[in-house]
N, C-alpha and C positions, 0 to 999 in steps of 0.2 A: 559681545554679540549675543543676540537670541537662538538659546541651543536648537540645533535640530527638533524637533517632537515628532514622534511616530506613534497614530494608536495603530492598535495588533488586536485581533479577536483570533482566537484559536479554543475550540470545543471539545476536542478529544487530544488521546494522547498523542495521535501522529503528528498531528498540528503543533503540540507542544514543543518536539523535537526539533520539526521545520522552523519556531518563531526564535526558539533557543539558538539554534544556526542563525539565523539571520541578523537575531540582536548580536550574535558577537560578531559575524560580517562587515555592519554598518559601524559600530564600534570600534572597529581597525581603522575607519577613514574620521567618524567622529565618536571621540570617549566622551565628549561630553552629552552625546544625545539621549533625550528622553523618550520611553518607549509607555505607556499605560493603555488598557483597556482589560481584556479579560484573557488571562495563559492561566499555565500549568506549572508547579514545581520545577521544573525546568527555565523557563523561560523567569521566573520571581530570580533564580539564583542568579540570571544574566543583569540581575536590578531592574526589573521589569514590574512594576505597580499593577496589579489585577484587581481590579474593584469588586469580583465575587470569583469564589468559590467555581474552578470552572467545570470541575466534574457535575456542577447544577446545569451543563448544556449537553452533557453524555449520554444520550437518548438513543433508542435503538427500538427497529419492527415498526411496526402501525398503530398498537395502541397505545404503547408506555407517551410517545410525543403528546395523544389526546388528551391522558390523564394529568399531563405536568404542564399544560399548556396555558392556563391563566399565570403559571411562576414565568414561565421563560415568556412572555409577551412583561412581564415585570421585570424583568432583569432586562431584556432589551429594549424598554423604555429607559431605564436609568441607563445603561448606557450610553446610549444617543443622547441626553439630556449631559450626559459626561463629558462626552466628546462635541460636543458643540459647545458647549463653556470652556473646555483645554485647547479647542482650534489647533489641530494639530496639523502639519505641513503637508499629512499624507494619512490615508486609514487602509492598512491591508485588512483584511481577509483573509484568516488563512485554511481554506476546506469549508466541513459543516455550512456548505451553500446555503440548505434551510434556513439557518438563524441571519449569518451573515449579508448575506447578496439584501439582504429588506436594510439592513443598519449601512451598506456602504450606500445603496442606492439615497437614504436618507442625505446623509454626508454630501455625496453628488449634487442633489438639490441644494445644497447650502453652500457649495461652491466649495467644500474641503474633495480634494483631488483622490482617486480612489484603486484600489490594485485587490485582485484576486489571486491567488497565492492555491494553487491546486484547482485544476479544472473539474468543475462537475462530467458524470460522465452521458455530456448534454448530447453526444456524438452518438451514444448509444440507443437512447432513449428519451422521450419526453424531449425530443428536439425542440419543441416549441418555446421551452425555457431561455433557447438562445434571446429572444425578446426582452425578456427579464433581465439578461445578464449584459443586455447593449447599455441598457438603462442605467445601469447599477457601477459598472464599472467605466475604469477613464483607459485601465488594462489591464490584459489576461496573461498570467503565470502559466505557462503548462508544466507538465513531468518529462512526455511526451512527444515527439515531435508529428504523430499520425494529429495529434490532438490540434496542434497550431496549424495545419492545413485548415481543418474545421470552418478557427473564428475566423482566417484568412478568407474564408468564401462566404461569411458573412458580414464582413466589415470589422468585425470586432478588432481593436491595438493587440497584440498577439507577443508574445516570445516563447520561445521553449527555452527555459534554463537548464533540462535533462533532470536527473534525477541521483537524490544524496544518495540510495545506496550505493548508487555505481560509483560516486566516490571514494565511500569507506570499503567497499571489499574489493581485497586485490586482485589483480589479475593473472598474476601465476595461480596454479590448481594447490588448493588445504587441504586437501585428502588425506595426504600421510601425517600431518599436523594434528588434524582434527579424531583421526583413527588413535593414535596414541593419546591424546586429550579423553579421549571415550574409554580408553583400556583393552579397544578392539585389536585383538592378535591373531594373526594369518594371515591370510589372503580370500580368505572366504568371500561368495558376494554376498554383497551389505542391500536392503532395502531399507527406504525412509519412511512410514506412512506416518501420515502428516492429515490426521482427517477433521482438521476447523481447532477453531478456538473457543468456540461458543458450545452449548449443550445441545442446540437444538441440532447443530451440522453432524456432530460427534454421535449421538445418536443416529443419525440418518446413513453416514458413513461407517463409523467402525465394525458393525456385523459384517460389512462386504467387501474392505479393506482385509480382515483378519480371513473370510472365505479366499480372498485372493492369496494370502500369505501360505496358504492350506494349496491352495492349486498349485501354485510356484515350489513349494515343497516336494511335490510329488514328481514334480521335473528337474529340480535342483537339491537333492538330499543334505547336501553343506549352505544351503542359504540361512541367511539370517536374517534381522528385523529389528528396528528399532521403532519405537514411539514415543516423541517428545510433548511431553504435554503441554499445555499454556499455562496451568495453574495447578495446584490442589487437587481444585473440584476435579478438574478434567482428569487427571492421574488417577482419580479412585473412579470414573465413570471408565477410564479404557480399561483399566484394571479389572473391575467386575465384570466387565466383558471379554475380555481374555478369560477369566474363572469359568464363566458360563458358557464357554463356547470353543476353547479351542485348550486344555491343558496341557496340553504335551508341546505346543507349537513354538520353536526357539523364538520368543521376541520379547523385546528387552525395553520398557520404559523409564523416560526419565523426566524430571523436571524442568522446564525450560529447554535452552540451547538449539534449540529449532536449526540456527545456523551451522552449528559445529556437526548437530546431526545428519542434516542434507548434505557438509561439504566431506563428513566419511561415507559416505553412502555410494553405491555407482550407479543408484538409479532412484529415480523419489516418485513414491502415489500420494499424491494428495487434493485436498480441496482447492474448488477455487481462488485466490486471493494474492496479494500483495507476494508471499510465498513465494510463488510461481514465479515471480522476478527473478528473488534471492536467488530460486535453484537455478535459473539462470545465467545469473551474474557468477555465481558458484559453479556452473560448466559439468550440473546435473542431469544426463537425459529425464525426461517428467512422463508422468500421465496424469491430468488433471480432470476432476470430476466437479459433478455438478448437481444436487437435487432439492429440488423445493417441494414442498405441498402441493398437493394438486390444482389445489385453489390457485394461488403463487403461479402457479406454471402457467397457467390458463390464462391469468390476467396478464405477465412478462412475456409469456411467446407472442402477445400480440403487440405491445408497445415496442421492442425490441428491435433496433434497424440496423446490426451486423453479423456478419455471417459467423463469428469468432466470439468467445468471453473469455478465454484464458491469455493473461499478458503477452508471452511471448509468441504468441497467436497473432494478436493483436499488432504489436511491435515490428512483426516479419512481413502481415499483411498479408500472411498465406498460414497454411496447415502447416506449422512447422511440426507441432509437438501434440500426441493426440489428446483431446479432449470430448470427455464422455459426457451426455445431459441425460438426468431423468433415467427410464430405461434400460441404456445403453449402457449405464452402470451397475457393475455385473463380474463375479467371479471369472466367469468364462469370456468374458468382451477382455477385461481390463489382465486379465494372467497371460495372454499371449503377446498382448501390448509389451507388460515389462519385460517379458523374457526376449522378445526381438530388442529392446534399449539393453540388454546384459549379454548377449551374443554377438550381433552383428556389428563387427568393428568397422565398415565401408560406412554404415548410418552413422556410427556415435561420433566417427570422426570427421564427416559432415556436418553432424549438427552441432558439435561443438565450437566449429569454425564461424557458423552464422552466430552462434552465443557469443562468439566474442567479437564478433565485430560491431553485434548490435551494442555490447558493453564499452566499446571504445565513442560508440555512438550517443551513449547516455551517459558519456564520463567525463560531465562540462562545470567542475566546479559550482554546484547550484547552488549553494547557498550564496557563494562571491557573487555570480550572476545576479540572480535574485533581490541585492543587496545595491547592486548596481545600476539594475532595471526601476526599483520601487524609489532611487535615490535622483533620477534622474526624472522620474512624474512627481518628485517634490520640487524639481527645480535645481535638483547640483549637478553637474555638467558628468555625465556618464563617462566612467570606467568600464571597457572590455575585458574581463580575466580570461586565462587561455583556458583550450578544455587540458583536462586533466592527460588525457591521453598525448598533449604535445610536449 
């Protein structure tokens, strides 16, 4: 028989993860199937053929895409010249809309069958895009399920598969695991600040993260503080900002562990982002912030068509968990925020109730899914995996 062939494009590292899952997924039902187009380290270890280099698609802001933008229109020419010579049964997508959705749309024309694998956040903004994405795709992956409403009310093929973290973190509470993991002894309360990953957010945040840490001192004389950095860089940039700004104030940086940090923590401030799940799935009351340039803000407050930007916002479809934009972020806004999520027991154990039910809601095996959905637009007769929660 002629093996399975799947091509995959995945441009950053999250996408890596998700194609790494998948290839081993589909490789449960067929080992002999061939996977090639463009992964990561990840996804090569599954035997995955990547024709370049895929950190050459890692592009980020407005102008770094300008400047690289004769290479990547060249790499996704060879591509597509790639993948129309291998005639594969199927071509995910997996994220990185920009590069992708133009190379499945190709594909599509050419009558190879096509799957998007991570929704743009077309629901939010730049709606218009859904046009693009009808064209492009034969079906749409969500995370999600507010998301698959969406392509439901515009025609688009839809599934929601939920989403991997919610199946690799457990759902009893890692607090006391994760407390002894860190070397953290007492009972003291612990805060997370958790302010980006990137230098520009880490700037814009950490002076008024660490003011906040200064306010909550002054109400709680035994609290503490941790900050996980993402890298290096980042560790010597909070660092110098703790030197400059607050020496005497108990807080305590480390390298990485982001998750181990949120799930010893009993309450986490941080930036917007993917995060804000974890601490969810993790059954952390939050406060999540938000600041852009003023330029940024200007142009986003007006394309912007939901009343929420933080996940678990998002996910509940109401104010579950506060989130600050702009302004509003502030020593004095965001310090009485945490101290009502470290106080009052009638909230934390309310909102912890809605975290876990949205968790059992998002805990649908996505990779199996995924692998079941994408195998079944190439033509093999779909398998239902159960969600993780039954």
């Amino acid at each position: 028989m002629t093996p399975l062939k799947i091509g995959l494009i995945a441009g950053e590292a999250s996408g890596d993860i998700l194609g790494a899952d998948l290839i081993r997924a589909i490789r449960q039902r067929f080992p002999q199937a061939e996977f090639e187009g463009i992964g990561g380290p990840l996804m090569i270890a599954q035997g995955f053929h990547s024709i370049c280099d895929m950190d050459r698609l890692s592009v980020m802001g407005f102008t770094e895409p300008l400047k690289r933008l004769p290479e990547l229109l060249r790499i996704r020419r060879h591509l597509k010249r790639h993948l129309i010579a291998w005639q594969p049964d199927v071509v995910v997508g997996i994220d990185s809309p920009d590069f992708t959705l133009n190379v499945e749309r190709s594909m599509r024309e050419r009558g190879i069958r096509t799957v998007h694998y991570v929704s743009p956040s077309v629901w939010a903004w730049r709606q218009g895009r859904i046009k693009t994405i009808a064209k492009a795709v034969d079906h749409m992956l969500t995370l999600f399920p507010f998301e698959q409403s969406f392509y439901q009310e515009h025609g688009v093929p839809v599934s929601c598969v939920g989403h991997p973290l919610a199946d690799q973190i457990p759902f009893d509470d890692q607090r006391e695991a994760s407390r002894q993991s860190l070397s953290i002894e007492g009972d003291n309360p612990v805060v997370a600040l958790l302010p980006g990953s990137r230098a520009g957010e880490v700037s814009q945040l950490i002076p008024i993260f660490l003011e906040t840490a200064q306010w909550l001192r002054r109400s709680l004389p035994n609290i503490e503080f941790i900050v996980p950095a993402a890298n290096a860089d980042r560790k010597r940039q909070i660092l110098d900002a703790i030197a400059l700004q607050t020496a005497d104030l108990p807080v305590r940086v480390v390298l990485g562990e982001s998750r181990t940090v949120m799930a010893a923590a009993d309450a986490v401030l941080m930036a917007s982002g993917t995060t804000s799940l974890e601490a969810l799935l993790l059954q952390r009351p939050m406060v999540v912030c938000y600041r852009f340039s003023k330029m940024s803000y200007a142009l986003l407050s007006r394309l912007v068509k939901t009343p929420f930007f933080s996940l678990p916002n998002l996910l509940a479809q109401r104010a579950l968990v506060p989130e600050l934009l702009q302004d509003e972020v502030s020593a004095e806004v965001i310090g009485p925020l945490i101290l009502e999520q470290l106080s009052d027991e009638n909230h934390r154990e309310t909102l912890l109730a809605e975290f876990r039910r949205i968790h059992q809601d998002l805990a649908r095996n996505a990779s199996e899914r995924a692998a079941s959905d994408i195998l079944a637009i190439a033509g093999v007769p779909k398998q239902e995996p159960a969600n993780r929660a039954d």
